[in-house]
N, C-alpha and C positions, 0 to 999 in steps of 0.2 A: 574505410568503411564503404561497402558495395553502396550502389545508388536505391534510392527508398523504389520500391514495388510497388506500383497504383495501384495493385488491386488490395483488392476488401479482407479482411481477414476472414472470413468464411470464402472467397475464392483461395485464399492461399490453405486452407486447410480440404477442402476439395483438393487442392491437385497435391499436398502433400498424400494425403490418400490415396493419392496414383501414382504414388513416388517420387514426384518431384522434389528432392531433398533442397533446390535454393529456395523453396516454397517455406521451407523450417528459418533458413537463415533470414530471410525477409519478417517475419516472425518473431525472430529475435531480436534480429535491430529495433524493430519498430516499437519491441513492448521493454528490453531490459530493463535500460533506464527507471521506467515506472516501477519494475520488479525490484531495482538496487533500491531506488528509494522508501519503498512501501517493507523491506528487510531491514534497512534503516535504521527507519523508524521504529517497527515495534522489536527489533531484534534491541538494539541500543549497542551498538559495535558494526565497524566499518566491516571487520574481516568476516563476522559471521554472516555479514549481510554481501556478502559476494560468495559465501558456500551456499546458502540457503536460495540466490541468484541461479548458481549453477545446477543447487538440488530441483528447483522449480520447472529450468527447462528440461532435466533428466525426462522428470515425472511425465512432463509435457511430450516430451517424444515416445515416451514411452505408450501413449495411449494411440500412434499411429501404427499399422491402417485401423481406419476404422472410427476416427474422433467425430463425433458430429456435436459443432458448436450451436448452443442454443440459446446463446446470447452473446455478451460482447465479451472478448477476451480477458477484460481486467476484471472484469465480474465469476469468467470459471478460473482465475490466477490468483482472485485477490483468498481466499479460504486455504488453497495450496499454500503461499506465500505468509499467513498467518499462523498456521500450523506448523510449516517447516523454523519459521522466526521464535516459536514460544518454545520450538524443542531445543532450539540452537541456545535462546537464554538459558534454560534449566541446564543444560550441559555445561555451559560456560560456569554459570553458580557451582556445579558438583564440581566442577576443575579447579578451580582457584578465584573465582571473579574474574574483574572485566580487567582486561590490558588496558591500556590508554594510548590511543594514540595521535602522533603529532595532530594538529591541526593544519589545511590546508589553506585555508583563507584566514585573509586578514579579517581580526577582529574587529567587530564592529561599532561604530562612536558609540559612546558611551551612555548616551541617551536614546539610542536603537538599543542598544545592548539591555535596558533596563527595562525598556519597555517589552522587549522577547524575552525575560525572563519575569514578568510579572503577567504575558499572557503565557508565557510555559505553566507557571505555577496555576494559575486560573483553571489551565487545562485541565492540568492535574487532581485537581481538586473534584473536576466530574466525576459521576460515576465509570466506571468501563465500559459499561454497553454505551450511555451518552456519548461521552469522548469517542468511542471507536466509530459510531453514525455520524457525529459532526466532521470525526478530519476524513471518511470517505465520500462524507458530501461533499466537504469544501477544501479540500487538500485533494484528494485522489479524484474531484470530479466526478463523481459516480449519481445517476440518478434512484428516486428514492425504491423505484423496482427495482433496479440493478442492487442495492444494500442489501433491499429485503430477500432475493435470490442469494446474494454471495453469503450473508445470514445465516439464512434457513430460516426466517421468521416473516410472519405477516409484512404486507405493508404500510400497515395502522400502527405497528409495536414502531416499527422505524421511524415513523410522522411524530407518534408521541415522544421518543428516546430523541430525537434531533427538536422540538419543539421545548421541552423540556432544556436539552443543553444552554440551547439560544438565552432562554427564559433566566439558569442560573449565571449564564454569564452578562447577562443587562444588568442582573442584580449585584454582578460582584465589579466592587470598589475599583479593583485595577484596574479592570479593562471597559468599565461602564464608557469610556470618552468612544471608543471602538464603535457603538451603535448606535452614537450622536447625528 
């Protein structure tokens, strides 16, 4: 792996505009990772979550010369990344369902194990729009403008949609210890 690029992602997209094509590679390093995980996750398969990885930067390169970022990069990634993730599930659905594949880590004691699958299920249990505002606050780190830009919705619907999540998960049994 090349060495990480100090500059800013708005200078590396200036000089990708000028052609500087390691200006894209510095870009990539810097953000996959976040892209494999956020495919991940709502894709729900490792392999569709490395095509829709690759479809993300296509897109991305595709909009140079000429990109002008106008905010932060996981914030014009995270909508790309969502999109390309709900089209890769429906495909997989019309194919045959999901493959399964091995596991790479060890599973976890068995008292972690239960407690990540009793706030899996809690998750679960929110709404969509709730769940999708709480794990881009607190899983993808994202601030509550940046949501409501990657959105496309106020920033009042995001306060209320992530105030609310907070709210049914204080009240739900499994994971009430959580906000002890």
């Amino acid at each position: 792996m090349p060495a990480v690029d100090p500059r800013s992602d708005s200078d590396l997209v200036a000089a990708l505009n000028r052609g500087d094509a390691s200006a894209f590679d510095a870009l990539y390093f810097r953000h996959r990772d976040w892209v494999l995980r956020l495919a991940h996750r709502l894709s729900g398969n490792a392999e569709d979550a490395l095509d829709v990885m690759q479809e993300t930067f296509a897109y991305l390169f595709g909009k140079f010369p000429g990109f002008v970022l106008t905010a932060r990069m996981t914030t014009f990634l995270y909508p790309v990344v969502k999109n390309l993730s709900i089209a890769a599930r429906r495909k997989r659905r019309r194919h045959g369902g999901e493959i399964p594949l091995p596991e790479r880590a060890a599973p976890p004691a068995e008292e972690e194990g239960r407690a990540r699958e009793e706030l899996s299920a809690a998750l679960s249990a929110l709404p969509e729009g709730q769940r999708e505002v709480l794990l881009m606050r607190f899983v993808d780190d994202l601030k509550l403008s940046e949501i409501a830009q990657a959105l496309a919705v106020p920033e009042g619907t995001v306060k209320s949609r992530l105030h609310n999540a907070l709210a049914r998960l204080k009240d739900d049994p499994r994971v009430r210890e959580l906000f002890s």
